[in-house]
C-alpha positions in Angstrom: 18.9 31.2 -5.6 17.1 31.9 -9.0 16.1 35.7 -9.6 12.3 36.7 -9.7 10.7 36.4 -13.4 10.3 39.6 -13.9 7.2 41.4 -16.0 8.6 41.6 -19.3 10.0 37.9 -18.7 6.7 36.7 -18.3 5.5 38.8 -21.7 7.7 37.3 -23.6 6.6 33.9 -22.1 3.0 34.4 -23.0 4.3 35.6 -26.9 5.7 32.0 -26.7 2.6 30.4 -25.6 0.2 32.0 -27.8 2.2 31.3 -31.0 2.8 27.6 -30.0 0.3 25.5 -32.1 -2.9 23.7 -29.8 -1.7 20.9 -28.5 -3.2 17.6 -29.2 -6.1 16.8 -27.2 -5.5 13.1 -26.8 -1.6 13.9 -25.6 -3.0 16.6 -23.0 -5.7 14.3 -21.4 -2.9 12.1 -20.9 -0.3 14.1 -19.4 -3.3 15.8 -17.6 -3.4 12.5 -16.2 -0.7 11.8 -14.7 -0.4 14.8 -13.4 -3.2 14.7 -11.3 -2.4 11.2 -10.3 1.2 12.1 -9.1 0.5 15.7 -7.7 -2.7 14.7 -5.6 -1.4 13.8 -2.0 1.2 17.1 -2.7 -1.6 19.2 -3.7 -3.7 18.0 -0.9 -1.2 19.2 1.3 -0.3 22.5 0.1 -4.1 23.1 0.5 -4.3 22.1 3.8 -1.6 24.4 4.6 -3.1 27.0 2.7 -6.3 27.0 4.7 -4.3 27.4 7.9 -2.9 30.8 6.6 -4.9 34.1 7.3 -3.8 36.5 4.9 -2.9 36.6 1.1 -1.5 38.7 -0.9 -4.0 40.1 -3.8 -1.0 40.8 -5.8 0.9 37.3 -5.4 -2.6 35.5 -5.8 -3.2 36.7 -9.3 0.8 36.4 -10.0 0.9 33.2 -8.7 -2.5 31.8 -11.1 -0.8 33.5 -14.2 2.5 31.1 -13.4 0.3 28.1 -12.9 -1.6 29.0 -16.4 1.8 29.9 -18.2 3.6 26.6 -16.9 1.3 24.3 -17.5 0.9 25.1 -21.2 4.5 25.8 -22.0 4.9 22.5 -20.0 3.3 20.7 -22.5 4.8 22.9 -25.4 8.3 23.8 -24.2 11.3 22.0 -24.2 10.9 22.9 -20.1 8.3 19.9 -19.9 12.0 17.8 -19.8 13.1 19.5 -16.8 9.4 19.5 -15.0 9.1 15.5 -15.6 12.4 14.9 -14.2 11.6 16.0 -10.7 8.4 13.6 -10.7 9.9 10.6 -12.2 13.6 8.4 -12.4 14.8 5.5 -12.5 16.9 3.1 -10.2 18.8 -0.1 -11.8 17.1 -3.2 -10.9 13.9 -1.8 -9.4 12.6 0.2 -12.1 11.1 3.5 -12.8 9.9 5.4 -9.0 7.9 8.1 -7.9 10.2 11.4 -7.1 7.3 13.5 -5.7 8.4 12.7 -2.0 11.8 12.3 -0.3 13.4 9.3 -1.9 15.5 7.1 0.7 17.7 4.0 0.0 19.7 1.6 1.5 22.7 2.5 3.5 25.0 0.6 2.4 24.7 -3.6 1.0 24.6 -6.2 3.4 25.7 -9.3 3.5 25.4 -12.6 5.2 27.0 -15.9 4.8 25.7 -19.5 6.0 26.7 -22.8 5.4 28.3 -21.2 2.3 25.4 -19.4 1.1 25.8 -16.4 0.5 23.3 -13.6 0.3 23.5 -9.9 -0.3 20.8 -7.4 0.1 21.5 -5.2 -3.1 19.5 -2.6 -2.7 16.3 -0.9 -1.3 14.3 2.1 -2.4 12.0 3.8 -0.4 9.0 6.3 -2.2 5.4 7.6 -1.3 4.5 4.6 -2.9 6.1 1.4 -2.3 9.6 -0.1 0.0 11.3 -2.1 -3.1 14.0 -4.2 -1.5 16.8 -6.5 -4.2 18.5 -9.5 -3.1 20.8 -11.8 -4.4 22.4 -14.8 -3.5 25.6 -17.2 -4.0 25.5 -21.4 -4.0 28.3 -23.2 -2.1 30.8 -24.4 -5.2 29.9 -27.9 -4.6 26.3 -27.3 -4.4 24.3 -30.2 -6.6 20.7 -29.4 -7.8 19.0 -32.7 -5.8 17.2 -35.1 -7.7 13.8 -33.6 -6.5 13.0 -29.9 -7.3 10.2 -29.5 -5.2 10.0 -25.7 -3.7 7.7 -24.9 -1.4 8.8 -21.5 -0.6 7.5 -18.8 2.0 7.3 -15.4 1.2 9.6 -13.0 2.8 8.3 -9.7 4.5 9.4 -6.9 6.9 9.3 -6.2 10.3 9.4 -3.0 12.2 10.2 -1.5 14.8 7.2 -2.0 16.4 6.7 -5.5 15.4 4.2 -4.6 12.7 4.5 -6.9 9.6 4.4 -5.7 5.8 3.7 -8.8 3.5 5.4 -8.5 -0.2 3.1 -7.5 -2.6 4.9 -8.2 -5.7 8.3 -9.4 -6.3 10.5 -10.8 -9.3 13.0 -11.6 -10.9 15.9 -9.5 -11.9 18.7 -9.2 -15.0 21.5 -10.9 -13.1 24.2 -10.6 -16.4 26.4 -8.1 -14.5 26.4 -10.7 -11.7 28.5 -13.6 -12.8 28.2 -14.9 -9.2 24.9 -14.4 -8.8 22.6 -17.4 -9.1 19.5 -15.5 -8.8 18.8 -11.9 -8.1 15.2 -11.0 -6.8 13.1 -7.6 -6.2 10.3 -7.3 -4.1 7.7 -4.5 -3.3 6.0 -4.0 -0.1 3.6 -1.6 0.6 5.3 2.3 1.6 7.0 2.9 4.9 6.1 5.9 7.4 8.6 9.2 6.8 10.4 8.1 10.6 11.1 4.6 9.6 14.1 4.1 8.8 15.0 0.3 10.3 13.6 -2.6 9.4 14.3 -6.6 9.3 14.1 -8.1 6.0 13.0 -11.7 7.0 13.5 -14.4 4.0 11.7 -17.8 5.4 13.7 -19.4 2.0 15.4 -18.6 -0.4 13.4 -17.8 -3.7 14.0 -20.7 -6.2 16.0 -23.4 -4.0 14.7 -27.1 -3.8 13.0 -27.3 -0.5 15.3 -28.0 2.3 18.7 -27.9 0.3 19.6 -24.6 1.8 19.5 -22.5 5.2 16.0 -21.5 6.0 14.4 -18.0 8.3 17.1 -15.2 7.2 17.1 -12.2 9.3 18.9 -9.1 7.9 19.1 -5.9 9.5 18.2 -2.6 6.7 19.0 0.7 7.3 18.2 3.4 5.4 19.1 7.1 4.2 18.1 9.9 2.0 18.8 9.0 -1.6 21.9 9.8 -3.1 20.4 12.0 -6.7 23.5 10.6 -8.9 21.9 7.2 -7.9 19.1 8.2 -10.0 18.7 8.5 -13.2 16.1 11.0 -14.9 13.1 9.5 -17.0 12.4 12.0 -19.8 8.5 11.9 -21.0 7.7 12.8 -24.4 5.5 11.6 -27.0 6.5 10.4 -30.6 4.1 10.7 -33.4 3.9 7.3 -35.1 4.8 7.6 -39.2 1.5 7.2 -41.4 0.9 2.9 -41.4 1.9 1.9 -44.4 -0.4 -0.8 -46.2 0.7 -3.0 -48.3 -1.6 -3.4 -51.5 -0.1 -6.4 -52.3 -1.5 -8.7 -49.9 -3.2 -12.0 -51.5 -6.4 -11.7 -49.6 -6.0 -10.8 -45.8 -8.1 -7.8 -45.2 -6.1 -4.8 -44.9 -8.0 -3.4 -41.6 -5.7 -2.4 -39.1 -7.8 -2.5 -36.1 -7.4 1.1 -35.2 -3.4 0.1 -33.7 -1.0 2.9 -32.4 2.6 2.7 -31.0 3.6 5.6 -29.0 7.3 5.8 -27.7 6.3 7.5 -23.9 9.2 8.0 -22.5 13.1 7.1 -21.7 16.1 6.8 -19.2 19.6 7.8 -20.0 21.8 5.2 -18.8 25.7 5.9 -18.7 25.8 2.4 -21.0 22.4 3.5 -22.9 19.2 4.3 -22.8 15.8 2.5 -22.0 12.8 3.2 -24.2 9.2 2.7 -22.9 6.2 2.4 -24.5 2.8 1.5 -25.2 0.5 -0.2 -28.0 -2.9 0.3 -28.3 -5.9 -0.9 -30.1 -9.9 0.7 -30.4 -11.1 -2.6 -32.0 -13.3 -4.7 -29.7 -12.7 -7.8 -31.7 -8.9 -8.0 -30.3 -9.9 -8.7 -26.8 -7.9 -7.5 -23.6 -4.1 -9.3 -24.5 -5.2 -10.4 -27.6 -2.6 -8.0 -29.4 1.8 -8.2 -29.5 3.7 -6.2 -30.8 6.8 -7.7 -32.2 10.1 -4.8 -32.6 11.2 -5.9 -35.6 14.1 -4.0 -35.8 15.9 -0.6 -34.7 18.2 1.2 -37.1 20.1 4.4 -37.1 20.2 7.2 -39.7 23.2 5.5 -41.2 21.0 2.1 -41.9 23.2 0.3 -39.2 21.2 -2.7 -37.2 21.0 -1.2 -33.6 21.3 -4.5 -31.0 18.7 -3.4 -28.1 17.2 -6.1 -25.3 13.7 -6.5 -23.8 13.7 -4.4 -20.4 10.9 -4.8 -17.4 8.0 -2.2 -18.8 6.9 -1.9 -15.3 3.2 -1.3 -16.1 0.6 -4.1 -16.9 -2.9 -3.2 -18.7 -5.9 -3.3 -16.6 -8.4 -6.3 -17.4 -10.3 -4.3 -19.9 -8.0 -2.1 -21.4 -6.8 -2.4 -24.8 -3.2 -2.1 -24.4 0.3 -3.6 -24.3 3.4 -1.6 -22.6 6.7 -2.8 -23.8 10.4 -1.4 -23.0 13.8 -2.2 -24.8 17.1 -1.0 -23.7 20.2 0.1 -26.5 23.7 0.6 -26.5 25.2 4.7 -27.1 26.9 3.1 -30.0 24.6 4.7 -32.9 23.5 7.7 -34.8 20.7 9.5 -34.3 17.6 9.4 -35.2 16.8 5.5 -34.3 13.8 4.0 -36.2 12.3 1.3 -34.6 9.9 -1.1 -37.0 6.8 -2.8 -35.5 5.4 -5.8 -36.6 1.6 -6.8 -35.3 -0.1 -9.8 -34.3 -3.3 -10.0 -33.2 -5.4 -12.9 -32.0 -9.0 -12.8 -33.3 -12.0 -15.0 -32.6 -12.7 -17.6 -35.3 -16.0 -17.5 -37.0 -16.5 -21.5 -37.1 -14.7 -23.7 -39.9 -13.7 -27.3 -38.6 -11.7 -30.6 -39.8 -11.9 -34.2 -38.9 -8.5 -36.7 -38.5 -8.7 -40.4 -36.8 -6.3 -41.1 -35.6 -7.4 -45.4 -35.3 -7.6 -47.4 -32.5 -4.1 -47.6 -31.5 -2.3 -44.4 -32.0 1.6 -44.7 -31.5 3.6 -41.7 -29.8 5.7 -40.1 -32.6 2.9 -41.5 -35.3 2.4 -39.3 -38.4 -0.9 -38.5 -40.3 -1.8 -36.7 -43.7 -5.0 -34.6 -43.5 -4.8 -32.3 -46.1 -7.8 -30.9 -45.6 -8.7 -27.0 -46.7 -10.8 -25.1 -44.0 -12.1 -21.4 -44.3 -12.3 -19.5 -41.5 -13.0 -15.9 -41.5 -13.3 -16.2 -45.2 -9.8 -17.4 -45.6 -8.7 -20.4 -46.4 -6.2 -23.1 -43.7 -4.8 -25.9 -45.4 -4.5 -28.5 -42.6 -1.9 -30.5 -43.7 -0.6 -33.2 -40.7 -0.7 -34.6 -37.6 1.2 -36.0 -35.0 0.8 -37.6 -31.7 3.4 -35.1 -30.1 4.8 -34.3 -26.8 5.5 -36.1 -24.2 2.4 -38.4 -23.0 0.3 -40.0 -25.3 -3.0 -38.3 -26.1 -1.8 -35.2 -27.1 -1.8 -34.2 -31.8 0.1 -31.5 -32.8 -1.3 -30.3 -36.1 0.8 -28.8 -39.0 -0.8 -25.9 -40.9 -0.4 -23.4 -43.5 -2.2 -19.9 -44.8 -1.5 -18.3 -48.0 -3.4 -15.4 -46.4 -2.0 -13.3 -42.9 -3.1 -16.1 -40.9 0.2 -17.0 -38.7 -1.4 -19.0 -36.1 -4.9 -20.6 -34.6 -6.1 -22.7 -31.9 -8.2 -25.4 -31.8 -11.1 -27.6 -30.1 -12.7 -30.9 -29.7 -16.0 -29.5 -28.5 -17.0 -33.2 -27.8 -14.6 -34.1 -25.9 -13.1 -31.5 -22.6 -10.2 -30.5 -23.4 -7.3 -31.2 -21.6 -4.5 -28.5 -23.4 -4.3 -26.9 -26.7 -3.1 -23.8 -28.2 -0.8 -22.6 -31.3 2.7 -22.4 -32.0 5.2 -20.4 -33.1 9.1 -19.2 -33.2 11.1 -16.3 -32.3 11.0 -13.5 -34.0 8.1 -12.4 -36.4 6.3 -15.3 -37.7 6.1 -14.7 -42.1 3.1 -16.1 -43.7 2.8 -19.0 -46.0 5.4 -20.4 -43.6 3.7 -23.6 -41.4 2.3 -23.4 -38.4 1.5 -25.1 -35.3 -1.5 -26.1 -33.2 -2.6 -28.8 -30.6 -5.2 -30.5 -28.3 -4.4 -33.1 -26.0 -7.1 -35.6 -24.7 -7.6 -37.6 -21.4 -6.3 -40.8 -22.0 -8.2 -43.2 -23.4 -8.5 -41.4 -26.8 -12.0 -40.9 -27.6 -13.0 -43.2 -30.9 -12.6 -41.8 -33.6 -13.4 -39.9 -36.6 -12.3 -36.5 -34.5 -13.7 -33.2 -34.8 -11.9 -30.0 -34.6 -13.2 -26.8 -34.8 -11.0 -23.5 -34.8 -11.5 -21.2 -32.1 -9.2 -18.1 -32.8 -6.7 -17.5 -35.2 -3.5 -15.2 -35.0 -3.1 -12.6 -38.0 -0.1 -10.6 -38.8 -1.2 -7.3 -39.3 -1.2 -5.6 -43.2 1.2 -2.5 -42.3 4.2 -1.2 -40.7 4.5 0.8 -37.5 7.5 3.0 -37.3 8.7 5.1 -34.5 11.4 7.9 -34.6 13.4 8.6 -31.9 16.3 11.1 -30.9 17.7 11.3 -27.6 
């Protein structure tokens, strides 16, 4: 047991604290927060339990506020703020990042069941305040043959208790399965929290996620049992936030406005890993014309202070921006293998409304699939200029032009519409990796068949921009 902090102890800690520069505001709200939002059914409690007690101590009241005071600014200027998030948050392979602020409980031990020579295994299952997180994964019979039709009408699984009360999945999917050679699919799903006494349930799987309708056993019943959390089985999430290096703009750039749209990259938080580490983080944007989704951020690259490439993989963020918010969470995971710091490179594209500008093609009376048209036509849109230089009846069913276009300005991308005509698809194109401009483009409309007559109108609707600048991020475990 830990020895009292005694008076001079807690001198010295307020020294500290006065001579530690003001936080920033914006990084305190936040952290403020979250806080709040993760201490409120704990700090609900204690008060309820502090209202049943009679007597204080006058002493211990005033000792206790000065701790409260103390911690929470050293906790947000310490290293300690390391230690304090690790009790809150961690992170379990294949379910995520959880909430630590109740008893953690997990499966007993995996389960399997075999029919017909299917095989499935319940992986895991993670029980918090917050939500009953359950993995499965499952084996095909060796001479299992995907059936001609893929139809799968599949029926969502869901537990029942003791009682015979029934919790429906409220979000489920799928899971990195590379680890799992034998694994045809491995799935998570969330149900909503069960009670502290709880601790058997049946898992009931009506089919299989992802199997052609009737092509394998149907109504699987499996028997979960479940037991405090082992702590080794949980990895710490460390929170800490990374001031993004000055943007630098280019000068350079032939005519592409050099407005960045008021974009920041924060590195939030990570996981140690015993094969590496997952970073998590956030972009955000205060300009109103790049609407709700309307911005990606591309990681361009992560290198370490030695200029070596560092490989690193797209990981589940595990947070999704609300409707309006102006925001895009990303994660990546990396290897050990490097030497600190890491600087990850951002690249940004973001999808702004078009203020007009439009084209014309006709395409005849009798348009062939595979049939190849120059335009050439020069459009400016949000004073700068598109060459539209061909089109093609594309894809798979007639109807449908795919358009070839170029920018000698930051445009990368745009969409298009026939605003005579409903449309029946469209949107832009694009490769891996972060598009370069002055390299061609892509964008298409497809029609109800019969083709209207032509000559054909198209006017642009949004076009994508890769954004003057580079985000960069330090980082050091």
């Amino acid at each position: 047991m830990s020895e009292p902090i005694r008076p001079s102890e807690l001198e010295e800690v307020l020294k500290d604290v006065v001579n530690v520069p003001e936080p920033d505001a914006e990084f305190m709200n936040s952290l403020r927060a979250r806080f709040i939002a993760e201490g409120h059914a704990s700090a609900k409690k204690n008060q309820e339990t502090q209202m049943k007690q009679k007597v204080f101590s006058r002493r211990l009241t005033w000792a206790l506020a000065i701790l409260v005071l103390v911690s929470l600014v050293v906790l947000f200027t310490r290293p300690t703020v390391v230690n304090a998030l690790k009790s809150l948050f961690g992170y379990v392979p294949n379910v995520g990042i959880i909430n630590q602020s109740s008893a953690v409980r997990m499966l007993e031990e995996p389960v399997t069941v075999v029919r017909d020579n299917y095989t499935l295994t319940i992986e895991q299952a993670v029980l918090t305040n917050d939500m009953s997180a359950v993995v499965y994964s499952y084996m095909l019979p060796p001479d299992y043959v995907i059936p001609d039709s893929i139809s799968t009408v599949n029926y969502p699984p869901f537990l029942t208790l003791p009682d015979g009360t029934r919790l429906e999945v409220e979000r489920a999917g799928h899971v990195e399965s590379q680890d799992c050679p034998q694994c045809y699919i491995r799935y998570l799903m969330e149900f909503p929290p069960l009670a502290a006494g709880v601790n058997e349930v049946t898992l009931e799987i009506p089919d299989l996620v992802a199997v052609p309708s009737n092509t394998a056993p149907r109504e699987w019943k499996v028997q979960l049992k479940f037991k405090p959390a082992d702590p080794a089985a949980i990895a710490p999430v460390i929170a800490q936030v990374v001031t993004p290096m000055p943007t630098d703009i280019s000068t350079d750039a032939p005519t592409q406005s050099v407005d960045t749209y008021g974009i920041t990259a924060t590195l939030e938080k990570f996981v140690a890993l015993p094969d590496g580490y997952i970073l998590y983080g956030a972009t955000s944007w205060t300009d109103s014309r790049v609407p709700p989704y309307g911005l990606v951020s591309v990681l361009v690259s992560i290198t370490d202070s030695a200029g070596a490439e560092i490989p690193f993989d797209y990981a589940d963020p595990g947070m999704f921006a609300a409707p309006e918010e102006l925001r895009e969470y990303w994660a990546f995971k990396i290897g050990t293998n490097f030497t600190a710091p890491l600087k990850l490179t951002f690249g940004m594209l973001a999808s702004l409304p078009a203020d007009g500008g439009s084209f014309t093609f006709d395409p005849g009376p009798t348009p062939q699939m595979g049939q190849k048209w120059e335009i050439n036509q020069d459009v400016t849109v949000n004073d700068e200029v598109i060459h539209v230089l061909t089109a093609e009846q594309g894809g798979i069913e007639p109807g449908y032009f795919l358009f070839a276009m170029q920018s000698d300005s930051n445009i990368i991308g745009a969409s298009i519409i026939d605003l005579a005509n409903p449309p029946m698809g469209g949107g832009g194109g694009g490769g891996g990796g972060l598009p370069e401009p002055g390299v061609p483009f892509y964008s298409g409309f497809g029609y109800q068949m019969p083709i209207p007559q032509g000559p054909l109108t198209f006017t642009f609707m949004n076009v994508e921009v890769l954004v003057d600048g580079e985000w960069v991020l330090n980082w050091t475990p």
